[in-house]
OpenMM code with the backbone's topology and positions (N, CA, C; nanometers):
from openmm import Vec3, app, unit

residues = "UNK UNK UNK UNK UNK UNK UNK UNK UNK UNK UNK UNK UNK UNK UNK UNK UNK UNK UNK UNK UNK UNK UNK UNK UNK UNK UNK UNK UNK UNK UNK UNK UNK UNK UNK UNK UNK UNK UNK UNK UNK UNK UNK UNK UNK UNK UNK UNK UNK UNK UNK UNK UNK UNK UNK UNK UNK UNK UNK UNK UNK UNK UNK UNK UNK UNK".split()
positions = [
    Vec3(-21.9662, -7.9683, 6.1008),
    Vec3(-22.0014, -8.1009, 6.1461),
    Vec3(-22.0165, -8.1029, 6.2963),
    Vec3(-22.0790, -8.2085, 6.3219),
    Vec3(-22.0984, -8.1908, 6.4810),
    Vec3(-22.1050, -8.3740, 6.4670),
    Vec3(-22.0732, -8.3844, 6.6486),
    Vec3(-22.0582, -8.5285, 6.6894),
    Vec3(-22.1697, -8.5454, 6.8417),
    Vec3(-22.2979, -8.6099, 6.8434),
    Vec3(-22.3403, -8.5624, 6.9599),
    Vec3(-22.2923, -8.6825, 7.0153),
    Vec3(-22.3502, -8.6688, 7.1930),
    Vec3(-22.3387, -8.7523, 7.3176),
    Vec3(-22.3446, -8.8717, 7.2999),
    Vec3(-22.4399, -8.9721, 7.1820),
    Vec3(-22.4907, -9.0416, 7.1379),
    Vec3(-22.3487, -9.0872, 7.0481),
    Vec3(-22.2902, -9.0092, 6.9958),
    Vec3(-22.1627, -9.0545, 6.8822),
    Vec3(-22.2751, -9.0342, 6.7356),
    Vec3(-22.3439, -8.9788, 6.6846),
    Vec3(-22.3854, -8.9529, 6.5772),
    Vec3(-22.3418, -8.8551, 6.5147),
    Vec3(-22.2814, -8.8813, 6.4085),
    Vec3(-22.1884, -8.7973, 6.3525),
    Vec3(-22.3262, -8.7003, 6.2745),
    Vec3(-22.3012, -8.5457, 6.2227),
    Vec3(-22.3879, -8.5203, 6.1361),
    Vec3(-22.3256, -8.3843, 6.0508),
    Vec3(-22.3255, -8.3718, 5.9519),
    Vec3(-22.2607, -8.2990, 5.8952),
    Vec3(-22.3295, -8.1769, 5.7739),
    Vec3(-22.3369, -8.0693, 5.7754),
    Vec3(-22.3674, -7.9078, 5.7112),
    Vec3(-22.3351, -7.9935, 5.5997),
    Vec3(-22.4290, -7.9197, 5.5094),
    Vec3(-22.4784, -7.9357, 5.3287),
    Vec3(-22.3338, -7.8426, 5.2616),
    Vec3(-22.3638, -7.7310, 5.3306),
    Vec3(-22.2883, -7.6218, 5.3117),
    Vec3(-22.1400, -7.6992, 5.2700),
    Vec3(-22.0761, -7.8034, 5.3353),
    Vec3(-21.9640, -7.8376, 5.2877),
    Vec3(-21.9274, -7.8860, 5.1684),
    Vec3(-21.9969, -7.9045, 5.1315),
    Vec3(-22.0095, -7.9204, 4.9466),
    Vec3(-21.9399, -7.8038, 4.8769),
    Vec3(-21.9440, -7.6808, 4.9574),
    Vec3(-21.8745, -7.5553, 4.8932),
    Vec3(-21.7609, -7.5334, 4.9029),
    Vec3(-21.6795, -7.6290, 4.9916),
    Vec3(-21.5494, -7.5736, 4.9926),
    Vec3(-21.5094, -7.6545, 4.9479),
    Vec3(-21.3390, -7.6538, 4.9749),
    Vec3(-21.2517, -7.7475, 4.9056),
    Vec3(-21.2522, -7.8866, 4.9738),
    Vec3(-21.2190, -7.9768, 4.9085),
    Vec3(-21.2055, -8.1343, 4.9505),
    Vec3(-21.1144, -8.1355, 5.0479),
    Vec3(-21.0110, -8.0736, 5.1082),
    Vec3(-20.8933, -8.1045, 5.2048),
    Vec3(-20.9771, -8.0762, 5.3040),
    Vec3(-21.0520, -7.9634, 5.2689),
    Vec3(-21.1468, -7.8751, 5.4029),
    Vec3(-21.2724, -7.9952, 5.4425),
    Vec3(-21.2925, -8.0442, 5.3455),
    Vec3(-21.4072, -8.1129, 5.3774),
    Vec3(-21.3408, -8.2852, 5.4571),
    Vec3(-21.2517, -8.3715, 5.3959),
    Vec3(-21.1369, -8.3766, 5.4703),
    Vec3(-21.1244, -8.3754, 5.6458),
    Vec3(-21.1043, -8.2512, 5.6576),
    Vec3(-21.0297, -8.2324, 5.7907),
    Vec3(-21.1735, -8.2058, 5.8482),
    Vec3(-21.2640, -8.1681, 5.8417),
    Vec3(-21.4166, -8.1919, 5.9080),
    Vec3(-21.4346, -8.3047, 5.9123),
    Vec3(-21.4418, -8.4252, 5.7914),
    Vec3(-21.5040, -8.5691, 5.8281),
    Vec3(-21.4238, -8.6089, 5.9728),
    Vec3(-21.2351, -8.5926, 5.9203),
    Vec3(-21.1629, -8.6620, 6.0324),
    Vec3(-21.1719, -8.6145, 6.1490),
    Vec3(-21.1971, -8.4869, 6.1852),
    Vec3(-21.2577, -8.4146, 6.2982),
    Vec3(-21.3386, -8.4572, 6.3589),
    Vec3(-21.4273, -8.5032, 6.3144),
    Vec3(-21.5478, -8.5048, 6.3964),
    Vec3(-21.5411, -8.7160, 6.3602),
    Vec3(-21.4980, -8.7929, 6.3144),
    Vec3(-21.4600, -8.9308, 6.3312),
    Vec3(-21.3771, -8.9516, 6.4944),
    Vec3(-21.3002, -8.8370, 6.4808),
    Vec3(-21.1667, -8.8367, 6.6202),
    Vec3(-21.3030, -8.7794, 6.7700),
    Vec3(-21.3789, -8.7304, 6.7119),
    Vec3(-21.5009, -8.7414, 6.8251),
    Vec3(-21.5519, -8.8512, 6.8559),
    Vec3(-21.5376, -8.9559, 6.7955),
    Vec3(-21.6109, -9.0702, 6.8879),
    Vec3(-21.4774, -9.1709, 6.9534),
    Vec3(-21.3591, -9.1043, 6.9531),
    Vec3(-21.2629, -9.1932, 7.0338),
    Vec3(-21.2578, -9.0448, 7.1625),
    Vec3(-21.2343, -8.9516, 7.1163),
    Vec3(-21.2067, -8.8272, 7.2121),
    Vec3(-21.3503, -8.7112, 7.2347),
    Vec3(-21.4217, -8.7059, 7.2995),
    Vec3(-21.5133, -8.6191, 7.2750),
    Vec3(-21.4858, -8.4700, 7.3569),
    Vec3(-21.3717, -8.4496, 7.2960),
    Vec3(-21.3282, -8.2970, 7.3416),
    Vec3(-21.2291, -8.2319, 7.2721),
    Vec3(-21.1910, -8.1097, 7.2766),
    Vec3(-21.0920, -8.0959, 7.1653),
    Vec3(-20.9862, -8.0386, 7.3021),
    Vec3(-20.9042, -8.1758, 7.3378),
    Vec3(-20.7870, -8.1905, 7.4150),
    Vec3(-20.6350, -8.1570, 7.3375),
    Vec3(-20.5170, -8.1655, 7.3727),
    Vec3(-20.4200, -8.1995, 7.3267),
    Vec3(-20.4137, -8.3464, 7.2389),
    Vec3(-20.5289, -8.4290, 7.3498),
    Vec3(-20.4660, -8.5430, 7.2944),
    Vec3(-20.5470, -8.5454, 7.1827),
    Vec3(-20.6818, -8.5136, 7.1632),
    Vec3(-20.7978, -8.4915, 7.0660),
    Vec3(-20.7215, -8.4168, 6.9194),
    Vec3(-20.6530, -8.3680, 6.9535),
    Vec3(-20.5516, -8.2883, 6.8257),
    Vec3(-20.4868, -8.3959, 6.7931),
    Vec3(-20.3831, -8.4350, 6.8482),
    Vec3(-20.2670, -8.5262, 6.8441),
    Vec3(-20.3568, -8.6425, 6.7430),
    Vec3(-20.4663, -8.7009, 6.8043),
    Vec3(-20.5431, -8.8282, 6.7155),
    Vec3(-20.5669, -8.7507, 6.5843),
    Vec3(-20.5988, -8.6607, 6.5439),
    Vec3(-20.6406, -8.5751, 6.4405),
    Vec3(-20.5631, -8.5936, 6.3831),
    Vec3(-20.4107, -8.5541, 6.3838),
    Vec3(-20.3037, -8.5328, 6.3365),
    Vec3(-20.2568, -8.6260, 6.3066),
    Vec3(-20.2623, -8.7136, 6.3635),
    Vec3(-20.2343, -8.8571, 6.3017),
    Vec3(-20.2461, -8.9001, 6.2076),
    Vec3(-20.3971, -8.8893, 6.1239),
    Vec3(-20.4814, -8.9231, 6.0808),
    Vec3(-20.4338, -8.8457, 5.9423),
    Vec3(-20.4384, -8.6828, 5.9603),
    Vec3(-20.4618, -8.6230, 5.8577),
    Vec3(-20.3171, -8.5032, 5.9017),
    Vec3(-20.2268, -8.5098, 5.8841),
    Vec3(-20.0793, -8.4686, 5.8803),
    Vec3(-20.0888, -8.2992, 5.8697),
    Vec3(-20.1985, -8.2547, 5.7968),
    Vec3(-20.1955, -8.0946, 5.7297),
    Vec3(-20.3038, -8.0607, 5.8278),
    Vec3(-20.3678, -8.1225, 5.9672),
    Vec3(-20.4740, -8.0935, 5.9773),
    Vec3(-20.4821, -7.9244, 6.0947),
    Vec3(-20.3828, -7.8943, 6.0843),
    Vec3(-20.3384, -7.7741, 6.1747),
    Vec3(-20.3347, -7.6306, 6.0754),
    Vec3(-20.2914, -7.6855, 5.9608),
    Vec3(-20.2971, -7.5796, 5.8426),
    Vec3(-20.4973, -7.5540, 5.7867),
    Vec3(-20.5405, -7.6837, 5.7519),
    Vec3(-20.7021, -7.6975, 5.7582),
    Vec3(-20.7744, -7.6018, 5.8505),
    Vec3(-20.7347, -7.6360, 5.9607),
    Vec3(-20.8081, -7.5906, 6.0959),
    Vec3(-20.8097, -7.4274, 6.0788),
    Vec3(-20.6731, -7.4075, 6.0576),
    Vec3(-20.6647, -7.2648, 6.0097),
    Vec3(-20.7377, -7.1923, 5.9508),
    Vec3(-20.7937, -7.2744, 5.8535),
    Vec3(-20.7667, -7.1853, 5.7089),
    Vec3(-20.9571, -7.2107, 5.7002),
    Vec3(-21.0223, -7.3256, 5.7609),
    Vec3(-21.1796, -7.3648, 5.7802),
    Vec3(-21.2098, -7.2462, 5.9003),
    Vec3(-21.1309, -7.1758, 5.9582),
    Vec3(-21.1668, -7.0413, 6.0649),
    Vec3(-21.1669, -6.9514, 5.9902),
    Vec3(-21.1274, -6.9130, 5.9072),
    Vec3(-21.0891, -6.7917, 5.8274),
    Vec3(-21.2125, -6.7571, 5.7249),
    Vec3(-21.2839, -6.8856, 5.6687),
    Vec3(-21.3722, -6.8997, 5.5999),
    Vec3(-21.5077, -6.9106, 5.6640),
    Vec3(-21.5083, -6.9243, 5.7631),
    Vec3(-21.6270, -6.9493, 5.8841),
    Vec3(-21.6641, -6.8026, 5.9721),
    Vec3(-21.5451, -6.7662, 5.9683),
    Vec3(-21.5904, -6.6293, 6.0634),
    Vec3(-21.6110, -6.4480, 5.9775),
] * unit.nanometer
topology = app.Topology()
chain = topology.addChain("A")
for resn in residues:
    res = topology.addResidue(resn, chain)
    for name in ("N", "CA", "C"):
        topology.addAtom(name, app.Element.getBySymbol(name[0]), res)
């Protein structure tokens, strides 16, 4: 997913293939882009808020990506 300058959220087809938590922690990811447009401490912290497991996600959506 990506969030541009504009705040338009837009999001890979491709996510249809993984699991729902994964897909999940991308929507809320890139939602926490139009309050934070950076991935700060505090840009985590709003994430986390939101979605409690989203540090385990993050993980585990790298592992499958690279």
């Amino acid at each position: 997913g990506s969030c541009s300058s504009t705040k338009v959220l837009t999001f890979n087809t491709q996510l249809l293939k993984i699991k729902k938590e994964l897909i999940d922690y991308v929507v809320v990811h890139e939602l926490a882009h139009l309050k934070h447009m950076n991935h700060s401490k505090e840009f985590h912290a709003f994430v986390n808020k939101y979605l409690e497991t989203s540090n385990i996600s993050r993980k585990e959506l790298k592992k499958i990506t690279s």
